[in-house]
N, CA, C and O atoms as a GROMACS GRO file, in nm:
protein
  416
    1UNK      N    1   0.085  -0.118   0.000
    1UNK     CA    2   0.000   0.000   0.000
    1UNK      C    3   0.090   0.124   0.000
    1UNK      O    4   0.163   0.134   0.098
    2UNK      N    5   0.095   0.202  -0.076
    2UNK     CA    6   0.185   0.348  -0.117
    2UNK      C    7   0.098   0.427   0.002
    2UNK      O    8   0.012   0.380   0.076
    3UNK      N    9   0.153   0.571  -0.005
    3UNK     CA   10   0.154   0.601   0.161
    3UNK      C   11   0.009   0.670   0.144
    3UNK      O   12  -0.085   0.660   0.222
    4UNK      N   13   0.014   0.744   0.020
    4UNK     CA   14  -0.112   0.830   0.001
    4UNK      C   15  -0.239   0.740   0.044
    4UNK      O   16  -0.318   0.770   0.134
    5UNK      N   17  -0.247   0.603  -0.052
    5UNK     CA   18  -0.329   0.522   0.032
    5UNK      C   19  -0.385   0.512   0.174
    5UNK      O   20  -0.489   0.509   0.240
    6UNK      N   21  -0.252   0.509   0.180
    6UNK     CA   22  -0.259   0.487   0.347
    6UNK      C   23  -0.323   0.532   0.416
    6UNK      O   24  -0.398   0.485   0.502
    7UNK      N   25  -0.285   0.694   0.366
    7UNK     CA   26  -0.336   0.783   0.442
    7UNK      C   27  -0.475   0.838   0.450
    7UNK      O   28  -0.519   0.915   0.536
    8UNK      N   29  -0.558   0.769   0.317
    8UNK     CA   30  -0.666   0.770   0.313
    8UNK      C   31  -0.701   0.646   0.362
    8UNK      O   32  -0.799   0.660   0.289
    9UNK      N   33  -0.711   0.576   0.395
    9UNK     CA   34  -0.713   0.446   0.488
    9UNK      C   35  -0.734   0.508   0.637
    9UNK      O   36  -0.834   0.500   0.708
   10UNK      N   37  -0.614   0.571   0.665
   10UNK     CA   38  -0.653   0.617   0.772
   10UNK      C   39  -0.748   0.690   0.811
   10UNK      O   40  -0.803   0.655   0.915
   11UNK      N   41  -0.798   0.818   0.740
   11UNK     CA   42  -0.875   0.914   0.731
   11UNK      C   43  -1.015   0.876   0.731
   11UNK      O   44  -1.098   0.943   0.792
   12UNK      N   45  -1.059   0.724   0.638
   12UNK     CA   46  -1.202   0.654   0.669
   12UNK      C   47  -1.219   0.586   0.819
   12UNK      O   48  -1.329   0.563   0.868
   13UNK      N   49  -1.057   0.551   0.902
   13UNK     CA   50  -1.082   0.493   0.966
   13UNK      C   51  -1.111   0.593   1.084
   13UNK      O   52  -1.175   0.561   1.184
   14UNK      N   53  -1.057   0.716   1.061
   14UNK     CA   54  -1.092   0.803   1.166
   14UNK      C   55  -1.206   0.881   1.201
   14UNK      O   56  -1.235   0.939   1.305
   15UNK      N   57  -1.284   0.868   1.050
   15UNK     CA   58  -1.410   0.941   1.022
   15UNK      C   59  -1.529   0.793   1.107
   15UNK      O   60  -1.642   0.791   1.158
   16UNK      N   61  -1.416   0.690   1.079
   16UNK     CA   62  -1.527   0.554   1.124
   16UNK      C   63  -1.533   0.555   1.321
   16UNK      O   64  -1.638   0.521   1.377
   17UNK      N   65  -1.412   0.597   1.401
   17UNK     CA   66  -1.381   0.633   1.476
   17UNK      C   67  -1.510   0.720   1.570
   17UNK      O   68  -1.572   0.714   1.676
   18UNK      N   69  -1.496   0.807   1.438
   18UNK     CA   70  -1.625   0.984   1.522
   18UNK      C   71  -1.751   0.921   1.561
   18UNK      O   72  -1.811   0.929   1.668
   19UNK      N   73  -1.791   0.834   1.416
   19UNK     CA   74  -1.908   0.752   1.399
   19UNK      C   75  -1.959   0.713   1.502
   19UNK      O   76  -2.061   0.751   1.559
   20UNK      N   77  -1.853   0.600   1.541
   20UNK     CA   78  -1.888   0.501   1.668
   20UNK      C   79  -1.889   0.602   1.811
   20UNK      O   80  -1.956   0.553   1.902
   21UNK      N   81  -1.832   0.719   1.839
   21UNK     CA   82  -1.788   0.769   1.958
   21UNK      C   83  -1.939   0.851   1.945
   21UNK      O   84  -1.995   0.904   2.041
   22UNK      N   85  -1.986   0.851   1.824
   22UNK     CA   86  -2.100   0.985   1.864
   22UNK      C   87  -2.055   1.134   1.790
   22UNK      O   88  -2.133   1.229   1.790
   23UNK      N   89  -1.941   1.140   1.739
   23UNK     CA   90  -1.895   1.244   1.738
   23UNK      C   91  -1.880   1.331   1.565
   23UNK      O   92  -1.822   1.431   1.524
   24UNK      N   93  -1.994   1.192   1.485
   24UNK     CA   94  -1.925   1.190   1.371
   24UNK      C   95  -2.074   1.115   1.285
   24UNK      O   96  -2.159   1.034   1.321
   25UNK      N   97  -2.052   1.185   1.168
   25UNK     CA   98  -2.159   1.076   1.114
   25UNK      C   99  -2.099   1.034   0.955
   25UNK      O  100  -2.002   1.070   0.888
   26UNK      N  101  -2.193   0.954   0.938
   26UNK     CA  102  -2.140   0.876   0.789
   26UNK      C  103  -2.221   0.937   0.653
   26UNK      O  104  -2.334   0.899   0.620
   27UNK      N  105  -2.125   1.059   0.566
   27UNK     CA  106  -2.236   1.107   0.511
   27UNK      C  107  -2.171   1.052   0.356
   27UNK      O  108  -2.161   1.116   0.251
   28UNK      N  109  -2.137   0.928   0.380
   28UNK     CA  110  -2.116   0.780   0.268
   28UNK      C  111  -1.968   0.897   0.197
   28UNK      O  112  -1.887   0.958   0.266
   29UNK      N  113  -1.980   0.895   0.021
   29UNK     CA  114  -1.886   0.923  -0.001
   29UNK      C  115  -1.803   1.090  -0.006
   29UNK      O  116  -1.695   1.132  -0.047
   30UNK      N  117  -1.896   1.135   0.047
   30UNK     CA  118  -1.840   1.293   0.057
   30UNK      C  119  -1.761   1.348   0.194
   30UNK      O  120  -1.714   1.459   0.219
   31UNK      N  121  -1.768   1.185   0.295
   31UNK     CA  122  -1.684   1.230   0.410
   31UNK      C  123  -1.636   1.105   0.408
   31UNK      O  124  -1.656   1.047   0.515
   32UNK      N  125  -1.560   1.021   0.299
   32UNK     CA  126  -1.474   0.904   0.329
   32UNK      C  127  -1.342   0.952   0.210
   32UNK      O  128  -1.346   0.979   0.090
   33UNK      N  129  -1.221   0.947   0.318
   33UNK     CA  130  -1.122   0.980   0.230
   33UNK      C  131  -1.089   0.878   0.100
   33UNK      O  132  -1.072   0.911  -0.018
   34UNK      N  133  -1.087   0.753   0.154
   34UNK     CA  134  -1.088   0.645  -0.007
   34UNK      C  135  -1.198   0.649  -0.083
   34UNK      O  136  -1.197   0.596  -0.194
   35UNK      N  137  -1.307   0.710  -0.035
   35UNK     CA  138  -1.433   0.719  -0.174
   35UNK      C  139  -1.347   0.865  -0.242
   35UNK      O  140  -1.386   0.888  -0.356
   36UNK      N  141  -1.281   0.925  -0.212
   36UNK     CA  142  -1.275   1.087  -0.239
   36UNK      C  143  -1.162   1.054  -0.329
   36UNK      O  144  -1.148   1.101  -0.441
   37UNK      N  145  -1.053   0.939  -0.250
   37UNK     CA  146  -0.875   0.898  -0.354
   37UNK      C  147  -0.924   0.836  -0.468
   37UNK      O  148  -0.859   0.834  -0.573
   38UNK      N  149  -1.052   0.776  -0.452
   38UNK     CA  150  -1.075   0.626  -0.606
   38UNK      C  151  -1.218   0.649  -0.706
   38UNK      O  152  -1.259   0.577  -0.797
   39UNK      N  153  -1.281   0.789  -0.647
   39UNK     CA  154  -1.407   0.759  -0.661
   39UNK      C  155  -1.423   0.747  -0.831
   39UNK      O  156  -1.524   0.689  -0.870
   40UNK      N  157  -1.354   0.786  -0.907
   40UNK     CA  158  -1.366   0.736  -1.079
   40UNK      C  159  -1.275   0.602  -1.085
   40UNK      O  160  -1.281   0.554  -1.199
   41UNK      N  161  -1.208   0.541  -1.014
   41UNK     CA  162  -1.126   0.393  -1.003
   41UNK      C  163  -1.164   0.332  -0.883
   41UNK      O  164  -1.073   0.324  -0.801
   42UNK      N  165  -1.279   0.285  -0.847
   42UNK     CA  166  -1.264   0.210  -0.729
   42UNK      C  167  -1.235   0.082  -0.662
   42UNK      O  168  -1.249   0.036  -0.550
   43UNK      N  169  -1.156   0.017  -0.856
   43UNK     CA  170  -1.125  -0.121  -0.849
   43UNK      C  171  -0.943  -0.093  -0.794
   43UNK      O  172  -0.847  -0.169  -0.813
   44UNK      N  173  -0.945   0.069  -0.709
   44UNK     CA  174  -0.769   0.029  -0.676
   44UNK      C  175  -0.794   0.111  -0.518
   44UNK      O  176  -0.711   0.174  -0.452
   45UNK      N  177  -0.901   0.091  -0.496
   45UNK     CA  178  -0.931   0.121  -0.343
   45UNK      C  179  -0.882  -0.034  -0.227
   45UNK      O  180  -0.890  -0.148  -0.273
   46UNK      N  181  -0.860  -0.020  -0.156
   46UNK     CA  182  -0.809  -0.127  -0.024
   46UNK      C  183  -0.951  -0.203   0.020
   46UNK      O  184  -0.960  -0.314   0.073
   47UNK      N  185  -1.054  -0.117  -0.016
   47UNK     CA  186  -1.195  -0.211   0.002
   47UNK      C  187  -1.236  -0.278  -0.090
   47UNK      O  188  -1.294  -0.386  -0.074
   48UNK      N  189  -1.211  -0.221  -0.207
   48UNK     CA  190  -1.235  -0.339  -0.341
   48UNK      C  191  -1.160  -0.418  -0.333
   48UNK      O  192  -1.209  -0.531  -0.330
   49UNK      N  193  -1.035  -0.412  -0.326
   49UNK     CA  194  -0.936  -0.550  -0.303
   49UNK      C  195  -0.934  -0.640  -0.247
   49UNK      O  196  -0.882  -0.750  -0.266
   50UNK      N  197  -1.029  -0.573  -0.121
   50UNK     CA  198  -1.071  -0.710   0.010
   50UNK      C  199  -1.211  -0.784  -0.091
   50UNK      O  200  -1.222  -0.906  -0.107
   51UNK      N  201  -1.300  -0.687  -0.144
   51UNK     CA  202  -1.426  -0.728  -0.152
   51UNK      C  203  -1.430  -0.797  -0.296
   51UNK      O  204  -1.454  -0.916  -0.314
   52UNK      N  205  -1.416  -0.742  -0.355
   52UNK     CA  206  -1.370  -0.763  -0.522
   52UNK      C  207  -1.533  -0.682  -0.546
   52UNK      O  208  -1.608  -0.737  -0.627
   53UNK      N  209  -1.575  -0.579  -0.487
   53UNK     CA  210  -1.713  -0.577  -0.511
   53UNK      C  211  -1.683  -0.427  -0.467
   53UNK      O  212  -1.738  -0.405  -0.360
   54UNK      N  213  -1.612  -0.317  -0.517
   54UNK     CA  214  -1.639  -0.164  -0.446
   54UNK      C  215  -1.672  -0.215  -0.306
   54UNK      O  216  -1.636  -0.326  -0.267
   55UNK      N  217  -1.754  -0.113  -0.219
   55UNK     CA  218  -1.769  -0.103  -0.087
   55UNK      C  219  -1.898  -0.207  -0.078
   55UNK      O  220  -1.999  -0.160  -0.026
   56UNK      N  221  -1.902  -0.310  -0.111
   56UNK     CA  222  -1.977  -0.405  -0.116
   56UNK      C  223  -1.917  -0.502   0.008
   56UNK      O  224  -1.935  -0.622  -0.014
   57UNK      N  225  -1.840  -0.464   0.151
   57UNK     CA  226  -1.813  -0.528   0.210
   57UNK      C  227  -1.990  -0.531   0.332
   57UNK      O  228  -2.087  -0.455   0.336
   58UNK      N  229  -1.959  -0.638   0.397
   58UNK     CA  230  -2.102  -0.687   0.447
   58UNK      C  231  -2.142  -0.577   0.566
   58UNK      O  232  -2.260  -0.540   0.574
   59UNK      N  233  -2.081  -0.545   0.624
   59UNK     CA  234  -2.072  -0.440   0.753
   59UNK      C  235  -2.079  -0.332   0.708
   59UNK      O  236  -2.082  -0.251   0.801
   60UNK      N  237  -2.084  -0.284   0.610
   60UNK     CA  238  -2.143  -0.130   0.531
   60UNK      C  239  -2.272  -0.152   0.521
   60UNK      O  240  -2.355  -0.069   0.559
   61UNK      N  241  -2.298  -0.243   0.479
   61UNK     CA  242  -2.427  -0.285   0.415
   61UNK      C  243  -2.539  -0.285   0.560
   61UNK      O  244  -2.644  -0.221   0.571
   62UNK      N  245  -2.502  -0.340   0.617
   62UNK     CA  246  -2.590  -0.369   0.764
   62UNK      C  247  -2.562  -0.239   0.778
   62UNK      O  248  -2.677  -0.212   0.812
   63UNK      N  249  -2.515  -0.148   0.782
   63UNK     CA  250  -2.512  -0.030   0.882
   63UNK      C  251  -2.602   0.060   0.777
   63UNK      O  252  -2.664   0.154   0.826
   64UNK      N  253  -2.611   0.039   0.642
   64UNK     CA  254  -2.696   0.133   0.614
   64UNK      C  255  -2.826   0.096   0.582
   64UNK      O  256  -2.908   0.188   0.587
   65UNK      N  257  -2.879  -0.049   0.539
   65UNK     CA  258  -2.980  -0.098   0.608
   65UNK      C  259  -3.048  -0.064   0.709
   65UNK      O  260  -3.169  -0.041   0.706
   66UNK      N  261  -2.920  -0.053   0.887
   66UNK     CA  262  -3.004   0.011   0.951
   66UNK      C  263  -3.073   0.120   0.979
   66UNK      O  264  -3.174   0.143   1.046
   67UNK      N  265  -2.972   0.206   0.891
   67UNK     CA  266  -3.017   0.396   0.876
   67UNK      C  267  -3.171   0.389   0.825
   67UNK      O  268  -3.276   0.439   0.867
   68UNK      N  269  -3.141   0.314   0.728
   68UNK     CA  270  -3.258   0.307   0.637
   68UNK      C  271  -3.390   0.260   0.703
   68UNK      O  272  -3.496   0.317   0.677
   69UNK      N  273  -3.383   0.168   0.778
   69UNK     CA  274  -3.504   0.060   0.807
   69UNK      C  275  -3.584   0.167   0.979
   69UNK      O  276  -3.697   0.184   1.022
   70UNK      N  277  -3.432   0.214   1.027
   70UNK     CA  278  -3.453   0.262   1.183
   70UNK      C  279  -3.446   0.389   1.245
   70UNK      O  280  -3.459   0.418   1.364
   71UNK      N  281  -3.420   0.474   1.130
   71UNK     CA  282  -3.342   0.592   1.153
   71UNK      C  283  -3.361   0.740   1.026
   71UNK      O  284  -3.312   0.852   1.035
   72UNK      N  285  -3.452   0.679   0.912
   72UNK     CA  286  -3.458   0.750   0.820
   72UNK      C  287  -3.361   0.802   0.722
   72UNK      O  288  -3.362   0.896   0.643
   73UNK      N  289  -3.266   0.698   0.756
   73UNK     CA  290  -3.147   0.731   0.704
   73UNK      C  291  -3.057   0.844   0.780
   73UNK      O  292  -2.968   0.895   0.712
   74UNK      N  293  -3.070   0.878   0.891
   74UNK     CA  294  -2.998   0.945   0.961
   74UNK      C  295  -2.851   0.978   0.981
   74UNK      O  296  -2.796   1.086   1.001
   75UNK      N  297  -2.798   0.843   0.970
   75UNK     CA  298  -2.659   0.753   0.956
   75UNK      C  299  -2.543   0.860   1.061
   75UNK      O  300  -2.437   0.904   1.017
   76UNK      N  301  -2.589   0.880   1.182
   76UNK     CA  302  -2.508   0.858   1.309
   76UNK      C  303  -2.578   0.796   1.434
   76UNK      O  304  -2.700   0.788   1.450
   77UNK      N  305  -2.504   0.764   1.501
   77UNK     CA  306  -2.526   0.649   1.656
   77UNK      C  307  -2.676   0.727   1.630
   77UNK      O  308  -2.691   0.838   1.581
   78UNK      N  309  -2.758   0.654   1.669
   78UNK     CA  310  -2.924   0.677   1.748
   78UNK      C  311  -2.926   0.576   1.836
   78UNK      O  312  -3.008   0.619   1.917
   79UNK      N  313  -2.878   0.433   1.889
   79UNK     CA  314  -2.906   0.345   1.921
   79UNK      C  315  -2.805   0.265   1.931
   79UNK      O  316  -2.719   0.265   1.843
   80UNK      N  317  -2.795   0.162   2.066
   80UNK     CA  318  -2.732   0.082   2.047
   80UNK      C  319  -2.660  -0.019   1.954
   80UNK      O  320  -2.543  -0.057   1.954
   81UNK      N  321  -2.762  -0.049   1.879
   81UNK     CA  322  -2.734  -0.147   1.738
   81UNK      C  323  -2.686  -0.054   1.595
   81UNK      O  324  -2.652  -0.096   1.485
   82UNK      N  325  -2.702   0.110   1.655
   82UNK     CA  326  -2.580   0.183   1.549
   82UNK      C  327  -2.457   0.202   1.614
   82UNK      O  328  -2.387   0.292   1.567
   83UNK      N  329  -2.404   0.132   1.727
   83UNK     CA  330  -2.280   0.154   1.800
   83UNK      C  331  -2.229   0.025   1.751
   83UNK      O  332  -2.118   0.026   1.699
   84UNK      N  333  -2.291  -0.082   1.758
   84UNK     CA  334  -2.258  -0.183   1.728
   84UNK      C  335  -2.220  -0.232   1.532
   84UNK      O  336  -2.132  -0.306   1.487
   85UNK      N  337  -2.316  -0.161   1.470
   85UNK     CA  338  -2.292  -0.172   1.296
   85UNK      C  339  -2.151  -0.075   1.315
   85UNK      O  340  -2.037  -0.119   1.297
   86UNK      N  341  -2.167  -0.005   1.335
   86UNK     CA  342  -2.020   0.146   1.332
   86UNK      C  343  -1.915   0.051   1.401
   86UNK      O  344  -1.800   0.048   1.355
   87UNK      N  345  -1.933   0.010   1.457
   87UNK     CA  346  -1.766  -0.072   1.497
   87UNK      C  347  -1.736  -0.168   1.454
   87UNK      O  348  -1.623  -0.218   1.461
   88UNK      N  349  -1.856  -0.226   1.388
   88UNK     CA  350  -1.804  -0.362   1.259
   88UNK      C  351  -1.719  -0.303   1.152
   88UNK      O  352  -1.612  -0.352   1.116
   89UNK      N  353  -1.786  -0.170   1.089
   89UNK     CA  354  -1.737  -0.111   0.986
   89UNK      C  355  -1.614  -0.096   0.993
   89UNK      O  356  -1.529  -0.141   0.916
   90UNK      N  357  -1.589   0.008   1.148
   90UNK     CA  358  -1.432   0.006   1.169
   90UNK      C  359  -1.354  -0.073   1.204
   90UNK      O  360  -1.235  -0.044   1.217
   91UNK      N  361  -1.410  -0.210   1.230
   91UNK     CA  362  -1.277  -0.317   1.266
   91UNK      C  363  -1.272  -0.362   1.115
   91UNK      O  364  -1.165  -0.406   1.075
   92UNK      N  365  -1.369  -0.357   1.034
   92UNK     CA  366  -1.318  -0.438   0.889
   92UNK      C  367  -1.205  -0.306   0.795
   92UNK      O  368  -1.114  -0.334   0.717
   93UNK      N  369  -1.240  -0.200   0.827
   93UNK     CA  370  -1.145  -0.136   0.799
   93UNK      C  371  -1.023  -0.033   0.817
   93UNK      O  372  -0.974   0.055   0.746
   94UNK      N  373  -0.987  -0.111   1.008
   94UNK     CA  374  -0.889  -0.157   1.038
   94UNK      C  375  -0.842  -0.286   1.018
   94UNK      O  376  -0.738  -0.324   1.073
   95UNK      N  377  -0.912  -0.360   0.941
   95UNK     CA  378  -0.818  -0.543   0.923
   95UNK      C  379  -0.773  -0.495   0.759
   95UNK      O  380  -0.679  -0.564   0.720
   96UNK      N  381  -0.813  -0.409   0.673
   96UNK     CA  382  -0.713  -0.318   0.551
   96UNK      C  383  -0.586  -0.289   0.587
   96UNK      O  384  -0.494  -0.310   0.508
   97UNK      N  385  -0.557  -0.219   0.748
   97UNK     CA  386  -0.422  -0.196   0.734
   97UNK      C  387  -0.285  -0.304   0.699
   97UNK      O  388  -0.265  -0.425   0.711
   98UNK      N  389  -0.215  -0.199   0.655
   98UNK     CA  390  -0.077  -0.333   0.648
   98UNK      C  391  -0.057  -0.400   0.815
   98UNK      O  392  -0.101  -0.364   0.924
   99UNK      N  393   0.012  -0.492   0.780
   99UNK     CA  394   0.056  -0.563   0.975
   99UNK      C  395   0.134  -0.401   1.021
   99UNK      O  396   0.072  -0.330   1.100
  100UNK      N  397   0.253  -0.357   0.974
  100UNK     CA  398   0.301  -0.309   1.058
  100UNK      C  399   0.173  -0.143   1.104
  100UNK      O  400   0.208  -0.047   1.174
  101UNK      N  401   0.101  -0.152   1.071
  101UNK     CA  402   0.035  -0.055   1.086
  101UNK      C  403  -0.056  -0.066   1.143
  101UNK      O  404  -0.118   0.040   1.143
  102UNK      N  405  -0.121  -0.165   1.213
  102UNK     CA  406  -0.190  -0.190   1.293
  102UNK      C  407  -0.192  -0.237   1.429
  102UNK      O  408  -0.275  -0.305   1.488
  103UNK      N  409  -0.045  -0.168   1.481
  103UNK     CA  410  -0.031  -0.213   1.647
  103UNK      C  411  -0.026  -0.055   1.656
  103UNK      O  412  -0.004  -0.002   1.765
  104UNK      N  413  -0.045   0.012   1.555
  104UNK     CA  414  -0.019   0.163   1.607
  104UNK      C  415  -0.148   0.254   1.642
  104UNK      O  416  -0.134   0.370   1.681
   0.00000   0.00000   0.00000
C-alpha cells in the first residue's frame, strides 16, 4: 500500500472512529477519504481489493440498512445497534491496514 493510500485508509478509519464515539456521522462518499482517492477507479481502493465488489463489504451494508429501516437514514449512533454496525465497519477497515500498521 503506497503512503497516500494509506493515508486515506486512515482518514475513513478516523471518520469511522467519530461515527462510533457519537462524534461523527457517515455522510457515505463525501466524508470518506478512499471514496474521495478512487471515486472514478474504485477497483484500486483497499476495500475493493478485500471485496472484489467496491464497498460491497457486508458491515457497510448492515449499517446502512439500519439507517434506512430505523433511523430515516440518519446515519449517526441513534441506538445501540448503530454503536454496534459502526464498529463492525471500523474493525473491517482496520483489518485493511498493512501488519506493521496496525499495532499503532
Amino acid at each position: 500500500m503506497d503512503a497516500r493510500t494509506l493515508t486515506a485508509l486512515q482518514g475513513s478509519i478516523a471518520k469511522w472512529e467519530h461515527v462510533v464515539d457519537g462524534t461523527g456521522a457517515d455522510e457515505g462518499p463525501d466524508n470518506c477519504p478512499l471514496c474521495q482517492m478512487f471515486r472514478s477507479k474504485c477497483c484500486l481502493c483497499p476495500v475493493d481489493a478485500k471485496t472484489e465488489g467496491g464497498c460491497s463489504n457486508p458491515e457497510w451494508y448492515a449499517w446502512i440498512d439500519h439507517m434506512i429501516d430505523r433511523h430515516d437514514l440518519e446515519r449517526s449512533v441513534q441506538c445501540p445497534e448503530c454503536i454496534k454496525l459502526a464498529q463492525a465497519e471500523l474493525t473491517f477497515l482496520k483489518s485493511l491496514l498493512p501488519e506493521g500498521e496496525k499495532k499503532k
